[in-house]
C-alpha positions in Angstrom: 53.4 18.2 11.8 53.8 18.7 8.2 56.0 15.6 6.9 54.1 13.6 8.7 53.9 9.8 7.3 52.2 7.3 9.7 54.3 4.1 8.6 51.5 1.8 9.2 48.0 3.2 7.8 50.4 6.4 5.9 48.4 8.7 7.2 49.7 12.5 6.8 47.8 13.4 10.2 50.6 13.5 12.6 51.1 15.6 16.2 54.1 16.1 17.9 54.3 14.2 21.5 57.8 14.7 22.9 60.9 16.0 21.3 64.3 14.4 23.2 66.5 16.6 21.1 69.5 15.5 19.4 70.8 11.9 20.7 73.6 9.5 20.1 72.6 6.1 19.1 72.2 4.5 22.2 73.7 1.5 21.9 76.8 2.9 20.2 79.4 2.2 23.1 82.6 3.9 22.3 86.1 2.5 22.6 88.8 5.0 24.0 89.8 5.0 20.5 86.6 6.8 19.8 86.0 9.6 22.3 88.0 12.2 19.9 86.1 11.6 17.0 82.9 13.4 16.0 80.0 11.2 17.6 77.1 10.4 15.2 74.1 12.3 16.8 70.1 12.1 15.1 66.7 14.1 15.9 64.8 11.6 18.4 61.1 13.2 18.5 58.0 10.8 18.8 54.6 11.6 17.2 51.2 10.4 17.2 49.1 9.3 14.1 45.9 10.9 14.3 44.3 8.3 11.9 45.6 4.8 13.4 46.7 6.3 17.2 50.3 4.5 16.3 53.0 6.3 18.4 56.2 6.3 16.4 59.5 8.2 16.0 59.8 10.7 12.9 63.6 9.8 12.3 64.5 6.7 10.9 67.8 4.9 11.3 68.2 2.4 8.8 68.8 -1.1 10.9 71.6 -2.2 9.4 73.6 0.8 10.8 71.8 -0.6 14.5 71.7 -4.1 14.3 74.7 -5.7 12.1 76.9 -5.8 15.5 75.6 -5.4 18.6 76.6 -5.4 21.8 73.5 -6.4 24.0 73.2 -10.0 24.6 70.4 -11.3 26.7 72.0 -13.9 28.9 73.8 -11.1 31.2 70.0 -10.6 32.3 69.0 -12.9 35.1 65.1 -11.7 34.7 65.7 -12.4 31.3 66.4 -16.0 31.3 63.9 -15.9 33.8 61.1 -14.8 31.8 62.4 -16.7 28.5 62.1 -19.9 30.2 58.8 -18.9 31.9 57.5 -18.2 28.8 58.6 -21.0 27.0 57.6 -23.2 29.8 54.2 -22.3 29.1 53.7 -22.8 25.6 54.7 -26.0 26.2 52.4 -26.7 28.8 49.3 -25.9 25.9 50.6 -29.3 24.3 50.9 -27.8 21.0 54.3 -28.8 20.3 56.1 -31.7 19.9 59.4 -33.3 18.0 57.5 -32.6 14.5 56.8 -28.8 15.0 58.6 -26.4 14.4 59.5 -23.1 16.3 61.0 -19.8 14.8 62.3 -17.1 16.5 62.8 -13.4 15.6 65.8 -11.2 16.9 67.1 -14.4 19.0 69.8 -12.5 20.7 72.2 -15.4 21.8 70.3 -18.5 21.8 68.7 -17.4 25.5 65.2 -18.2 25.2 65.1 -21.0 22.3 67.7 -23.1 24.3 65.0 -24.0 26.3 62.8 -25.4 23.1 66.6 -27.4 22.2 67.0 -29.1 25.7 63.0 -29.8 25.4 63.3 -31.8 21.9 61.2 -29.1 19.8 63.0 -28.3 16.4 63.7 -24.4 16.6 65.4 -21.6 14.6 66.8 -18.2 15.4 66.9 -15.3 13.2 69.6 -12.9 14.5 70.8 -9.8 12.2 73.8 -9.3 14.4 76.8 -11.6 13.5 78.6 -11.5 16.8 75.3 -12.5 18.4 74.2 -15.2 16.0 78.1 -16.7 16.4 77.6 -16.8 19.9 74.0 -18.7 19.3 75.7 -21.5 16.8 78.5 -22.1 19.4 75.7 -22.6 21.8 73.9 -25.1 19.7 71.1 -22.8 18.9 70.4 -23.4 14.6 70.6 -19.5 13.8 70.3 -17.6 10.4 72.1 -14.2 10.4 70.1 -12.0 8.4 67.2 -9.6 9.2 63.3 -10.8 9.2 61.3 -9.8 6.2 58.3 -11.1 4.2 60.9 -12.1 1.9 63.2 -14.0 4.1 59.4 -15.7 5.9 58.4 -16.4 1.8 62.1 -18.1 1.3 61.3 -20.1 4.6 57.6 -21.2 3.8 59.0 -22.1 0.2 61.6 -24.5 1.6 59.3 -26.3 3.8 59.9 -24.9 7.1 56.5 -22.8 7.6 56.5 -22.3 11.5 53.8 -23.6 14.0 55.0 -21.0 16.4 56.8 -17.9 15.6 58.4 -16.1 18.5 59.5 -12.3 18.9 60.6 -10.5 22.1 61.4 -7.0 21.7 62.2 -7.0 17.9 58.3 -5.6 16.8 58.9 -1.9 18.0 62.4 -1.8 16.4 61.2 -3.0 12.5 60.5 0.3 10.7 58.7 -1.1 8.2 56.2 -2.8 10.5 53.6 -3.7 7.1 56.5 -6.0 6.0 56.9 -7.3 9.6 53.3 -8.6 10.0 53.3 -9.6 6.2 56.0 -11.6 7.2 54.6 -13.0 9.6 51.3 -14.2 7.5 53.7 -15.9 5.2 55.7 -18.1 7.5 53.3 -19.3 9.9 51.1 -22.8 8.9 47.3 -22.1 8.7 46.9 -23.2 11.9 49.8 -21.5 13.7 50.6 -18.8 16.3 53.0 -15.8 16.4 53.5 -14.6 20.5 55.1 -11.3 20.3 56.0 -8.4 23.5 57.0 -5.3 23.0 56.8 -2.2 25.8 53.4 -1.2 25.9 52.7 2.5 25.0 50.1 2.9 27.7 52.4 2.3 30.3 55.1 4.2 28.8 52.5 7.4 28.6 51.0 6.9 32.3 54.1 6.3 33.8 56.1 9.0 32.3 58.2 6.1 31.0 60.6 8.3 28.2 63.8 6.4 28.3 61.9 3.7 26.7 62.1 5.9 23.8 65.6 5.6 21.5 66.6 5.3 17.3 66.2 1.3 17.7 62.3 1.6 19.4 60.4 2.9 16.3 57.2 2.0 17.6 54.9 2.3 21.0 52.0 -0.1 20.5 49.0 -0.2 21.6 46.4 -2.8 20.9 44.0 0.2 19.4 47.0 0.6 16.8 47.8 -3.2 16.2 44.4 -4.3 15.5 44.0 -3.0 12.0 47.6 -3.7 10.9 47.1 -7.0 11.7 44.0 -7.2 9.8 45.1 -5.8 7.0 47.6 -8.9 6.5 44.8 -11.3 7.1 46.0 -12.3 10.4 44.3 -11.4 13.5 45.2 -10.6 17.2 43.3 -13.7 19.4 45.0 -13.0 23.1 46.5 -10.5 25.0 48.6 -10.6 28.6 49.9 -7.6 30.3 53.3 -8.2 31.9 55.2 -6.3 34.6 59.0 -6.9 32.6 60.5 -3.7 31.3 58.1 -1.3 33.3 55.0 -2.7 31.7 54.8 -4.8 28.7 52.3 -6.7 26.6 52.4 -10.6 25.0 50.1 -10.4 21.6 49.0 -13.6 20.2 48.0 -13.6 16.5 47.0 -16.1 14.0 45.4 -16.2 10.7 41.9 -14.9 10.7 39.7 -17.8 11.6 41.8 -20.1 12.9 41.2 -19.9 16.5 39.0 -18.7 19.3 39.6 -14.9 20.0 39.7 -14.6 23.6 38.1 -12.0 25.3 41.6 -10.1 26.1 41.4 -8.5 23.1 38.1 -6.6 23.6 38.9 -6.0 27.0 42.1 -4.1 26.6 40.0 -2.4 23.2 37.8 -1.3 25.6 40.0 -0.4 28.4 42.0 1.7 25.8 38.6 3.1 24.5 37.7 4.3 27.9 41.0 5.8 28.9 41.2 7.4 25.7 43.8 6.0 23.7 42.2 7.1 20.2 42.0 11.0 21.2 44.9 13.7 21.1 44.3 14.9 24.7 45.4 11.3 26.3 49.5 11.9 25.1 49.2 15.7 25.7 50.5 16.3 29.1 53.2 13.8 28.2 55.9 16.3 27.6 55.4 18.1 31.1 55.7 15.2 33.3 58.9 14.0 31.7 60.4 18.2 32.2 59.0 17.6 36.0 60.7 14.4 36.7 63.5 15.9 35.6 63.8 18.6 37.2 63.3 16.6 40.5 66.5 14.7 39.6 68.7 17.1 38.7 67.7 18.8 42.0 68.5 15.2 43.9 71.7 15.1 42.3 72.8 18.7 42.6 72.1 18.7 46.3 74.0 15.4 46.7 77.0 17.2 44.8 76.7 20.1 47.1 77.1 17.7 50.1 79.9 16.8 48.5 78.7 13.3 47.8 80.0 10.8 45.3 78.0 9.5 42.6 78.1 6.5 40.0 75.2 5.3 38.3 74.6 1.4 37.5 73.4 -0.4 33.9 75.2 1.3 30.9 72.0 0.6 28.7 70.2 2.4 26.0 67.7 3.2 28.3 70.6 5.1 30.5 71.7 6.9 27.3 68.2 8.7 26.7 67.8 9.9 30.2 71.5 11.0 30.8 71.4 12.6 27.5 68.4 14.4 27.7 68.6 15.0 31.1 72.1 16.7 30.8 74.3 14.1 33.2 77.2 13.4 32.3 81.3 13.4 34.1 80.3 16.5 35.9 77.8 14.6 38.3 78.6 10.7 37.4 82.3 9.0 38.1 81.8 6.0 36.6 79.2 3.5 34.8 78.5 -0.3 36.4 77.8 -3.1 34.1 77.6 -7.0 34.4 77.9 -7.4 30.1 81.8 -8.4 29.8 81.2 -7.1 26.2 80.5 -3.1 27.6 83.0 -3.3 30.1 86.2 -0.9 29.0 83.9 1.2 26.6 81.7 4.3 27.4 78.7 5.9 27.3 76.7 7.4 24.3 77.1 11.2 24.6 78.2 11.6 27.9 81.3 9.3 27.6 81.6 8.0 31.2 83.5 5.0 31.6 81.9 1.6 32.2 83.4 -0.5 34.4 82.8 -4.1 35.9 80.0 -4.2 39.0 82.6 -5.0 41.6 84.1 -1.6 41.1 81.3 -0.5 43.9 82.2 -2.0 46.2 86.2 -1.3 45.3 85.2 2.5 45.0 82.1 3.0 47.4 80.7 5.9 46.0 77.7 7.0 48.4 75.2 6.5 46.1 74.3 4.9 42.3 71.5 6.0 39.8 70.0 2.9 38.8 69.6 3.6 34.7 68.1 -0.4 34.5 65.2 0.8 36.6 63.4 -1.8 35.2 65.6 -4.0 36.6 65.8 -2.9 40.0 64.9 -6.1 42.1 67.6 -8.5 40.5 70.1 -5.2 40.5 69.4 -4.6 44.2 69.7 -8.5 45.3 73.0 -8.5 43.3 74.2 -5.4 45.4 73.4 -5.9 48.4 77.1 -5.9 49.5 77.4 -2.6 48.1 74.2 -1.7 50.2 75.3 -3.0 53.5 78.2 -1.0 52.9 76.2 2.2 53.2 75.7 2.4 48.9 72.5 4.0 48.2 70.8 3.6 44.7 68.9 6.6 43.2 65.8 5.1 41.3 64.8 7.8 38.8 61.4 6.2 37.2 58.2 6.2 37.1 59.6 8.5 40.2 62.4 9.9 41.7 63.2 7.6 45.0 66.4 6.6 46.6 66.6 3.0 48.4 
């Protein structure tokens, strides 16, 4: 690549890895309202740096054009709350905490993980860029400051007395484009003995199991631990634990502190060296990439144009931005999809980046029974199918379309 600007190390040594084309934002839900105006659309191409091995999208959108409103909140997700109070569960379980610490979350959505660090007594705030979000956090009861995370915001914290003894951050690390500031931020909010826990996708998942849709304007980055481990450093803070986790089709929990000030467990070198060996740090590892994602789609589109020919009905289920890059890319839009099924009362009535189908409350598969659904929440699949199995006992099929094409 010849702009190439790795925005971690800055390294100019950049190589293409998979070009999407031209996509809407995916988040952008449209009102009816909206469907005759011209539809913002951006370059979404992801590239490797050669120098760090940090997979990253070449086109930035600033945040504040993605994040100011928003219209994902985390509650709708049953596997969500799940897993927030899972997690929280178990970093109170290390006995760490108690009424005098002090707990900050990044990107806390609506209050659906730290509510559980409120009803157990532990002094918490949420930062939460989105103002419809954070409203909904406050009326909760969830202490919440609207504005984006930045070194200067964690400086301003730090400087007022609240330095954190845990900071928090699910799914907000891959969307920051400047990630330096991130991690800087990071350094200057936590106490000298304190923890940041952050997950994020994992790149080596997305990569072994042709996992594209992860890939969208909000995800900037695809981490790996080869990447992380000298960003971190570079801020004085170090990674001492990792965990794998199965959510969102293969994830990872990264534990960091300041250098020094606890045990690094063996996680770290172990996934280092599992990296190492599968060959994380070499060009040839990403470039088959491309192909698999052409060949899964091409299995799909034959699925679905078959099913067509039978003169079969289709909807699809999960109107998220996942959804948008596969139905985008893919080429699926009103021609092979009636309709878009959605638990989020704040989706319902709009439609779909691009493609513009209409998304409608869950209930209208069973009212409309079409024969089968493509399941764009893949990752959700097990809650999804437990919630529909009325629609499934009717006959309703669901067309899961990653890591493969299978219909259940």
């Amino acid at each position: 690549m010849t702009s190439f600007l790795c925005r971690s190390c800055a390294s100019t040594h950049g190589r293409l890895v998979l070009d999407l084309g031209v996509q809407p934002l995916a988040n952008n839900l449209l009102g009816p309202e909206d469907l005759q105006k011209p539809e913002p659309k951006f370059p979404l191409r992801v590239a490797l740096c050669e120098t760090c091995w940090l997979l990253q999208i070449t086109d930035i959108i600033p945040p504040v054009d993605l994040f100011s409103e928003y219209l994902y909140f985390s509650s709708f997700s049953d596997t969500l709350l799940r897993h927030a109070r899972e997690s929280v569960e178990a970093r109170l379980a290390e006995g760490k905490l108690n009424a005098r610490s002090f707990v900050v979350e990044i990107a806390s959505n609506d209050g659906y993980l730290l509510k559980n660090f409120v009803a157990a007594g532990i002094p918490c705030l949420g930062i939460e860029p989105a103002a419809n979000i954070a409203k909904v956090a406050v009326e909760r009861g969830i202490p919440t400051l609207n504005q984006f995370f930045s070194a200067a915001t964690a400086r301003t914290l730090a400087s007022q007395g609240r330095s954190a003894d845990l900071i928090l951050g699910n799914n907000v690390f891959a969307h920051v484009p400047d990630t330096n500031d991130f991690v800087a931020g990071l350094a200057a909010l936590l106490k000298p003995d304190g923890r940041a826990v952050l997950e994020f996708p994992y790149a080596c998942d997305l990569i072994q199991h042709v996992e594209f849709d992860t890939i969208y304007h909000e995800h900037v980055f695809y981490f790996t631990v080869t990447a992380l481990e000298p960003l971190f450093r570079r801020h004085g803070l170090e990674l001492i634990h990792v965990e794998a986790l199965g959510i969102h089709g293969g994830s990872l929990r990264l534990f960091a502190a300041h250098a020094g000030a606890h045990p690094v467990h063996s996680s770290v070198q172990t996934f280092l060296q599992t990296e190492r060996d599968s060959g994380v740090a070499t060009t040839a590892y990403y470039d088959t990439f491309t192909a698999r994602v052409i060949q899964i789609r091409d299995e799909l589109l034959r699925l679905l144009r078959s099913l067509k020919h039978q003169g079969k009905s289709i909807a699809a289920y999960g109107a998220s931005a996942k959804g948008s890059t596969l139905l985008n890319f893919y080429g699926i839009g009103r021609e092979t999809l009636d309709f878009v099924a959605d638990r989020s009362t704040a989706k319902i009535g709009r439609f779909t980046p691009g493609t513009h189908l209409p998304i409608l409350p869950p209930e209208e598969l069973i009212q409309r029974r079409p024969d089968y659904a493509l399941l764009l929440t893949w990752n959700f699949a097990e809650e999804i199918l437990r919630q529909q199995q009325t629609y499934r006992d009717a006959g309703g099929r669901f067309i899961i379309p990653l890591p493969e094409v299978r219909v259940v």
